[in-house]
Every structure is written in C-alpha cells, then in structure tokens.
N, C-alpha and C positions, 0 to 999 in steps of 0.2 A: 504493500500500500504506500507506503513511505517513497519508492522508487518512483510509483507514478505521481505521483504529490511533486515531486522533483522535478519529473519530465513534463509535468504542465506547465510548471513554474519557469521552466529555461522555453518551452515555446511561446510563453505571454512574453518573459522580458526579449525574447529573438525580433517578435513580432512587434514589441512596440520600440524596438530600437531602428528596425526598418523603417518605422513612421518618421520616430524622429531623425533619419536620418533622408528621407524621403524629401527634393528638393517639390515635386508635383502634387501632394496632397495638401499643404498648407495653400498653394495656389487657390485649389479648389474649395477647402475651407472660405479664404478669401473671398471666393466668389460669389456662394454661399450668402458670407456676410453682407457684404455691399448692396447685393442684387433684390432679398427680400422686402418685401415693402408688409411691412406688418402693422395693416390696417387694414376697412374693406378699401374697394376701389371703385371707381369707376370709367371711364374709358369710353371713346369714340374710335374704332380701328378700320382703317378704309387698305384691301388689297389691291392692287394693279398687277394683274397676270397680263403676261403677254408670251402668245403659244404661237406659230407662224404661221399652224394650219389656221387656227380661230382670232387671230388678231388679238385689240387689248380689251380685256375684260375689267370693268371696276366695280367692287364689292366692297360693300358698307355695313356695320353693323356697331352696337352698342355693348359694350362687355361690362357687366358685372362678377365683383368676387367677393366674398363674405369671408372675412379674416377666421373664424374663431372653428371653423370647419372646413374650409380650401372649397367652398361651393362656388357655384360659378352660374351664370345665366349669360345666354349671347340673343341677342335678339336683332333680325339682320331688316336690316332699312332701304338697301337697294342690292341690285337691280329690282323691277319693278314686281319679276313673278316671284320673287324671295322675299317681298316687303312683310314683315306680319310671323312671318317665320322664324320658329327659334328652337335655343339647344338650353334644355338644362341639366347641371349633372350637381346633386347631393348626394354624398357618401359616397355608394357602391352605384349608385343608380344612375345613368346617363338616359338623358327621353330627347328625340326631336318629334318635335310640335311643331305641324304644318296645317297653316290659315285655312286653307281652304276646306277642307275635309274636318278641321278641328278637332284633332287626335292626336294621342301621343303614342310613340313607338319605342319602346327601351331599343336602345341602340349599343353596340362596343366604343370603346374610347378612341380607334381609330378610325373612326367615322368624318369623311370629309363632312368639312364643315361650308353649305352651300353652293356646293359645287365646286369651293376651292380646292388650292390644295393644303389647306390650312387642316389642321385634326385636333380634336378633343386635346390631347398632350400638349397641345403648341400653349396651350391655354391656363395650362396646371403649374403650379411653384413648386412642385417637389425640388430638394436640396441633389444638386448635380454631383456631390463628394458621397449619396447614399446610391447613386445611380453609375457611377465608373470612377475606379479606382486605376491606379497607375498603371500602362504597359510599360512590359520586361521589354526587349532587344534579344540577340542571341546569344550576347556578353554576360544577361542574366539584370542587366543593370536599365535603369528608366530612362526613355525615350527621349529627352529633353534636351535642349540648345537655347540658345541666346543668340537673337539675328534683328535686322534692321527688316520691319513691313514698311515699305516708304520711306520715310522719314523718321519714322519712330521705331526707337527698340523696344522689342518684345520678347518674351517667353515664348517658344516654342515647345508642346506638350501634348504626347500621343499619351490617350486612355482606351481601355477598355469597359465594358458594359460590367456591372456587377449582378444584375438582375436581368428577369428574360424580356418584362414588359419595357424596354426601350423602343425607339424608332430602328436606330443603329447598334451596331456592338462595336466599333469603333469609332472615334472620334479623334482628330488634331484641332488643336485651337493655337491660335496665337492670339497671347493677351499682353496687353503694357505692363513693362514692368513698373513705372510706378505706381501705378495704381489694381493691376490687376483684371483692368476692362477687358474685356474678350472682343478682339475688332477683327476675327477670321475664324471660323469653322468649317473643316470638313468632315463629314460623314461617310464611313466605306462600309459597304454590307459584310457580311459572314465572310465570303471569298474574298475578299482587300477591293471588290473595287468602288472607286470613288462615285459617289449617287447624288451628293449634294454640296455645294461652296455655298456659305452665307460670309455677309459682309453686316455687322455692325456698325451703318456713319455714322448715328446718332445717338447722345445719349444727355437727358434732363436728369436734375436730383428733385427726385420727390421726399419729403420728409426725411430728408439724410442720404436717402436710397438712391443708386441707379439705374433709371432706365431706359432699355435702348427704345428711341423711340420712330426709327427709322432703319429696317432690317432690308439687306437686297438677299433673296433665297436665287441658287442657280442651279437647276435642272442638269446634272452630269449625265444621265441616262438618255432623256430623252433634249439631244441639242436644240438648243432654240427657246425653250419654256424659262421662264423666271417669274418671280414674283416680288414686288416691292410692297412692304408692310409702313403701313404709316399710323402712329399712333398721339392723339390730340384729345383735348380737355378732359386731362386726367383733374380726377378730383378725389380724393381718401376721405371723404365727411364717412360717418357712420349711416349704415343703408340698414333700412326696415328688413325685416325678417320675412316681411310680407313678397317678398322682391322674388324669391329664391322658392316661389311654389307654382304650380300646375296653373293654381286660377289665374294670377298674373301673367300671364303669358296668355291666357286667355281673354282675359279680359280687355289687354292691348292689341288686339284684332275685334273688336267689337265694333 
C-alpha cells in the first residue's frame, strides 16, 4: 500500500512540474482570464458570408447570455425569411424556434445557426485551457516559438483537443505576447489538414474584459467561402430571467 501511496505521489508532483514548467498553459490560462466577461450580455452580431457560387450573404441577429448559467438566446432579424427566428439553449437543452410554423425543435449544438456557418459552440464561453491542452512534437517537448505576425510579436502555440465535443482536435494560435490577444487561429481536423484561418482585427474592453469584436473566418476546405463576424452594442446590464424561455421567443413573433 505504502508503494503505491509513493507512486501516486511522484506522478502528481511529475505532472505538476510539467505545468509548471509548461511555457503554453499559462498562455491559455491567460486567455481564459482576459476573454471572460462575467456578467449577462447583450449583443447585436451581423455575419457577411461570401461563397463564389452564392455571392454575399448578410445575417443579422441579437444574442443574449445569462451569466449565472452560460444560457444563451439568439434571435435573428435579417434576412427577411429568418426574421422572427431563433435559437435557445439552457442547460443541456438546445431548441430552434421557427416563426412560421411556431414550434420548437430540440436541436445538437452543432447546428448551423440560420443558415450560416456560424454553430451553437461559436456562441458558448466555455474556458479554452478545459478544452486543449498543450501539443508534444517528436522531441517529446511543446510546440511553441516566438515570431513576428506583421508587425507584432507573438506567441506561436500548437494545442491539442482535450475533450471529444470540440469543432477541431487541433489548433495553432498566435497571440501577442504582451498581452496574450489571440490575433490568428488555425484549425486542422483529425488527419493534420488545415479547414479553417480566423483572423482576430478587433478587439473592445468590456468591463475589464476583451472582446474580439470583429473576426475574418476562412474557409481552407472549400476555396472561396469566408465569413466576416461583426459585433456592436454590447451592453452587460442584468437581463430578466424572462429572456431565456420558450414564451419569449414566442411572443417576439406575435
């Protein structure tokens, strides 16, 4: 008994000397920190897709989030056949609610969201250091550099997925190093290859917090597609309880 007592003991302290010595987790902590905005919200988010076959599409909608349970409501304002239309997810449960018909349907979380290519997860605050943890190399050692994106130096840092319900199981970012911003993502599926470049311009401080409020997504799979996220009159006041149920949502198509 005493042996294994011992050998627990030397793989907690192995394991958290790895942390601490770990240049990529504290990033990710970091990021964590800065990025949470721990209040409700509110939000105006307009996409601009532009696909070659379909030209450019723009999608409008209103997002709410409810701090004290990560709930969420989007309710989408244009185009005109998606006016009235909306997503709500509390707890476990995800519904879209569609005006016309005046139903709800439980839906999965990666359910485009109005025909974009926007999904349920784009929407969530879960902590990105519970979701991918550092990749090894061949060396056995983490993936990491220091390089100029433009003008600014950055952190260069490959992770891995920790969990299954991700988009990606791999991911690169590069983030500034003074602050830790994240101003480049890519995303490679299971087999390495690359499926998505985002680009972070923009970013406002809300209540301490940042946020990007202007994201470029690029399409690596299918050439030509992109989307441009723009996000405007943010507001954190405290939102009724009332916001975040079935009837409201109904009731805003009446």
């Amino acid at each position: 008994m005493n042996k294994l007592i011992t050998a627990a003991l030397i793989n907690i302290l192995f394991a958290s000397a790895l942390f601490a010595e770990s240049r990529i987790a504290p990033i990710l902590n970091s990021i964590d920190e800065i990025y949470k905005i721990k209040t409700d919200a509110r939000a105006d988010v307009m996409l601009t897709q532009q696909k070659p076959e379909q030209g450019t599409k723009v999608i409008k909608m209103i997002y709410y989030r409810r701090d004290s349970d990560d709930s969420f409501l989007i309710v989408m304002s244009e185009p005109e056949n998606e006016k009235g239309n909306g997503y709500l997810r509390v707890g476990d449960n995800f519904w879209m609610y569609r005006k016309n018909t005046r139903t709800f349907q439980h839906i999965n979380r990666d359910e485009n969201i109005g025909g974009s290519d926007a999904r349920s997860d784009d929407f969530e605050t879960r902590k990105l250091s519970e979701l991918y943890g550092p990749a090894l190399g061949p060396d056995g050692k983490e993936i990491f550099s220091q390089e100029m994106l433009g003008q600014v130096p950055v952190n260069r840092f490959e992770v891995k997925a920790l969990v299954n319900d991700v988009d990606y199981p791999k991911k690169i970012y590069w983030a500034r190093r003074d602050n830790n911003l994240i101003l480049k993502e890519e995303s490679y599926s299971l087999s390495g290859t690359l499926m998505q470049t985002a680009y972070f311009l923009k970013y406002s401080i809300i209540d301490g917090r940042y946020l990007a409020v202007k994201h470029l997504y690029i399409d690596e799979f299918e050439k030509g597609n992109k989307t441009v996220v723009d996000i405007s009159n943010v507001s954190t006041a405290k939102l009724e309880n009332s916001i975040f149920t079935k009837a409201y949502l109904e009731n805003l198509s009446k």
